[in-house]
C-alpha positions in Angstrom: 57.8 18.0 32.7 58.7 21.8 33.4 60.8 22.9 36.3 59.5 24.2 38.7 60.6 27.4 40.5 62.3 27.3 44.6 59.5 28.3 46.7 60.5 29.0 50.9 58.3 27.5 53.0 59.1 28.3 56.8 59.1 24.6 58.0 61.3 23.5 55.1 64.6 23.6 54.6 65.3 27.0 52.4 66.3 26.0 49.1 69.9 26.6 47.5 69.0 29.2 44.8 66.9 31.6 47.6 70.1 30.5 50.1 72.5 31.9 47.8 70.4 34.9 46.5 70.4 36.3 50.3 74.1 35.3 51.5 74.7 38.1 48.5 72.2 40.7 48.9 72.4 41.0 52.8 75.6 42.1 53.0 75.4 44.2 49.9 72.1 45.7 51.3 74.1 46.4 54.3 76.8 47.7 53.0 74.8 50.2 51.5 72.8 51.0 54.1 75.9 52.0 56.0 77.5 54.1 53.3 74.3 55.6 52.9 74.6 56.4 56.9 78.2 57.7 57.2 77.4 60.2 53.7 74.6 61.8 55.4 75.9 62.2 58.4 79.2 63.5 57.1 76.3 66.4 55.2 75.2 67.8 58.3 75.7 70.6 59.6 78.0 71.1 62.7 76.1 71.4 66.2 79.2 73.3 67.5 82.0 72.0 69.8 81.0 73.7 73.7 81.8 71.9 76.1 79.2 71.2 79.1 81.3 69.4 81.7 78.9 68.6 84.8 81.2 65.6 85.8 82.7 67.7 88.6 82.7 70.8 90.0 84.9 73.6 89.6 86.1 76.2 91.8 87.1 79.5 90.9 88.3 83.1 91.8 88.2 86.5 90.7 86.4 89.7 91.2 82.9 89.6 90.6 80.5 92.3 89.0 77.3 92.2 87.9 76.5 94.9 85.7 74.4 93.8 83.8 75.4 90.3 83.8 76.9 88.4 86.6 80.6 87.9 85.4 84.0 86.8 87.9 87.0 88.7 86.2 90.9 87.7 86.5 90.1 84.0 86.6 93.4 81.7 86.8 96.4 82.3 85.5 95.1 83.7 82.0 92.8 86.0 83.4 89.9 85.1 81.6 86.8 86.4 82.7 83.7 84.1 83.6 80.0 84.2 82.7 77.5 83.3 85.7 74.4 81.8 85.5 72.0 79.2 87.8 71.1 75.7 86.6 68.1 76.0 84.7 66.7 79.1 83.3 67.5 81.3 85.7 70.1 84.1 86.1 72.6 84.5 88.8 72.1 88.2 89.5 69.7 87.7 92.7 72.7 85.7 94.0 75.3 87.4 93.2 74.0 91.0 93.8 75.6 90.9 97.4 78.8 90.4 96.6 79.1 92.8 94.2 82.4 94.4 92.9 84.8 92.1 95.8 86.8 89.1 95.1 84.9 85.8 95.8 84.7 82.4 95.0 82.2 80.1 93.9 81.8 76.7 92.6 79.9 74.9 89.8 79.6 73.0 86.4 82.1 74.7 83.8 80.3 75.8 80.3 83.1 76.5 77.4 83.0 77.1 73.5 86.4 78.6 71.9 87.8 81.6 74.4 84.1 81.9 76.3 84.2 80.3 79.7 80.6 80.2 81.8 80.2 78.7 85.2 76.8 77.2 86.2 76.6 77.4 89.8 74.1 74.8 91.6 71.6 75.9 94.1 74.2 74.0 97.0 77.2 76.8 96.0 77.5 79.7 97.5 79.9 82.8 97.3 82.7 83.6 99.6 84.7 86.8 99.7 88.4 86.4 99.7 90.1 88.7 102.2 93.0 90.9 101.6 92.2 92.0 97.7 91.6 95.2 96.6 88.8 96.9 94.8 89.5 96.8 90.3 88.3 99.3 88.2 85.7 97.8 86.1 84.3 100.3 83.9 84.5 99.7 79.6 86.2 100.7 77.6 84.9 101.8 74.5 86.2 100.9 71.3 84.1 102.5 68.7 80.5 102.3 67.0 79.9 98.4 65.3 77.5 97.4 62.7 76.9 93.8 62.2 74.8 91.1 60.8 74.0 87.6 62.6 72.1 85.9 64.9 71.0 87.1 68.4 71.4 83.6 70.7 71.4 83.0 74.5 74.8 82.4 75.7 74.1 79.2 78.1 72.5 77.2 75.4 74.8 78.0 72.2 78.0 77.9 74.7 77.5 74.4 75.1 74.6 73.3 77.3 72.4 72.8 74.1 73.0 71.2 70.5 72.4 72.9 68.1 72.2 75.9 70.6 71.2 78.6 67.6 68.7 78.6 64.7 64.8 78.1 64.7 65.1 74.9 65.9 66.4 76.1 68.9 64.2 79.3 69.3 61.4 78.5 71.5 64.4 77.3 74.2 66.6 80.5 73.9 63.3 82.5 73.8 62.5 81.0 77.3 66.3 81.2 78.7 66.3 85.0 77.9 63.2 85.3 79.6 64.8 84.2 82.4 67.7 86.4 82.7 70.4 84.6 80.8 72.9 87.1 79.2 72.1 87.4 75.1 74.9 87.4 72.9 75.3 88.0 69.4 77.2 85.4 67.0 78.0 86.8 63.6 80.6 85.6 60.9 83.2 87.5 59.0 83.5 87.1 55.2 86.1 84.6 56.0 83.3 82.4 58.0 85.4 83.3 61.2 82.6 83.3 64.4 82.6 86.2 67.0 80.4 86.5 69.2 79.7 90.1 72.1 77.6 89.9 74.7 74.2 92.5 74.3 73.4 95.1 76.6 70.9 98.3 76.6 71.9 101.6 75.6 71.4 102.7 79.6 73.9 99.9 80.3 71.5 97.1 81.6 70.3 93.8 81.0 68.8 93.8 77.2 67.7 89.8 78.3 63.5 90.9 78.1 64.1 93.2 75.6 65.3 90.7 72.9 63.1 88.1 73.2 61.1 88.5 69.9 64.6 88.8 68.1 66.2 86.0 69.3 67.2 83.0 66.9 66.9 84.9 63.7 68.7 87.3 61.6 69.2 90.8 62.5 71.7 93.6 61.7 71.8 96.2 64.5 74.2 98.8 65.4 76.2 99.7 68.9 79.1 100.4 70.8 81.6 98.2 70.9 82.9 97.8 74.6 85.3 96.0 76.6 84.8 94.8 80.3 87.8 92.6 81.9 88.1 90.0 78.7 84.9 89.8 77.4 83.5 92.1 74.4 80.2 94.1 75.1 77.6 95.8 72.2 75.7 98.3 73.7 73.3 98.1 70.7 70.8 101.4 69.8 67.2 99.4 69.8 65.8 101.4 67.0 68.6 100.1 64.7 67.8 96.1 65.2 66.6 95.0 61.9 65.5 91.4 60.9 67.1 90.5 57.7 65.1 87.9 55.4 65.4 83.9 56.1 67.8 83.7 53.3 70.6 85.5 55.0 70.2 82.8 58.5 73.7 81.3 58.6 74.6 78.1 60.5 76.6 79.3 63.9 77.3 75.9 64.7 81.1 75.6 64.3 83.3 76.2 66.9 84.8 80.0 68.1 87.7 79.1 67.7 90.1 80.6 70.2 93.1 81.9 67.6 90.5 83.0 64.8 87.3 84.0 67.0 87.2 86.4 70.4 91.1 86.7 70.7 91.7 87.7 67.2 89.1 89.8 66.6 89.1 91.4 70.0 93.0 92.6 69.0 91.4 93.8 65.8 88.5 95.9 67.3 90.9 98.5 68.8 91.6 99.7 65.0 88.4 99.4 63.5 85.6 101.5 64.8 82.8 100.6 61.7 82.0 97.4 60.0 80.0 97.8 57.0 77.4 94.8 56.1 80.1 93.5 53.7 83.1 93.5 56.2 80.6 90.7 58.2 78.0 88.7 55.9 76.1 85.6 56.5 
């Protein structure tokens, strides 16, 4: 008489040989599974390290302008200079507009990615001037004419309010936060993968928000001015010279700006360099 084989029936005791065959081969599965895990995750791409901290809210002082972009310079005891916007979609011009070029302060949710600081002011805050200051002198200072290759972004999103916060994934949001109001900026990398990013304004000096709406989120080299207002770095880009490059050339802007290798560095740098040629900056 042959032997027959174990067979599992779900009312019966299971039998050794299947017992044994699974107190092997479900950890082993499991192990696998997890290795598996931890190997793809540790493939993908960074989503960038900004910082959207909406646990409290922070107050702050400084001397506010608005042109284009509503930004509070001489913040704290760096005197870094601030980025406004409302939650949402929306700029903080409309709100801001009367307290133009005077010291205020204002509170909100703090936004932060490497040496970029933006505050998103709820619709509870409002502004209040701060007696006894004097009026600052504002206006750029130019540093020379830039061309550069990268990737035209919203500054709320890829700043830390979105993840990823660049790239087509993310295009259809940035598309919409540009439409309403939210200062572009343009992230490209050196050919030592450093990231630097400028905020974009028109050749007349105002918002270029509406105008860069079909660019945004893929590759373009375009050409400018190089500026700087209080702490912050400006391109004051020439619209016929905005050219898409091909899909190949999108690079991942994901990694952090780092503050000793991204605007600090290469804002000490800009003074002496007045052209970049496509292969001082590739993708």
């Amino acid at each position: 008489m042959s032997k027959q084989d174990d067979f599992f029936v779900g009312y019966l005791p299971t039998p050794k040989a299947i017992a044994g065959f699974y107190r092997i081969a479900i950890p082993v599965i499991a192990l696998v599974c997890l290795t598996l895990g931890a190997w793809i995750a540790m493939g993908q791409k960074s989503a960038g390290q900004g910082i959207w901290d909406v646990s409290e809210h922070q107050v702050i002082q400084g001397y506010l302008t608005v042109d284009p972009y509503p930004v509070i310079h001489f913040v704290g005891d760096d005197q870094r200079s601030v980025i406004l916007v409302q939650q949402g979609k929306h700029s903080a011009s409309e709100k801001a507009q009367l307290f133009a070029n005077s010291w205020v302060s204002i509170s909100g949710y703090a936004i932060t990615r490497g040496d970029w600081s933006m505050l998103e002011i709820p619709p509870s805050s409002v502004f209040a001037r701060e007696p006894s200051k004097t009026s600052l002198n504002t206006n750029p200072e130019v540093l020379g004419e830039i061309t550069l290759q990268g990737e035209i972004i919203d500054s709320k999103c890829f700043l830390g309010v979105m993840k990823p916060g660049h790239g087509k994934t993310h295009r259809a949001c940035a598309a919409m936060c540009l439409l309403g109001g939210m200062p572009p900026m343009f992230v490209v990398k050196s050919e030592t993968g450093e990231r630097f990013g400028y905020l974009l304004i028109r050749q007349d000096g105002t918002s270029a928000s509406l105008e860069l709406v079909d660019n945004v989120a893929v590759p373009v080299e375009l050409t400018g001015q190089l500026e700087r207002r209080g702490d912050m770095l400006y391109i004051r880009y020439d619209k016929s010279q905005v050219t898409r490059l091909s899909a190949v050339a999108l690079a991942d802007y994901g990694e952090l700006i780092t503050a000793d290798s991204g605007l600090t560095a290469h804002r000490d740098s800009a003074m002496s360099v007045d052209t970049h040629s496509e292969s001082d900056h590739e993708l």
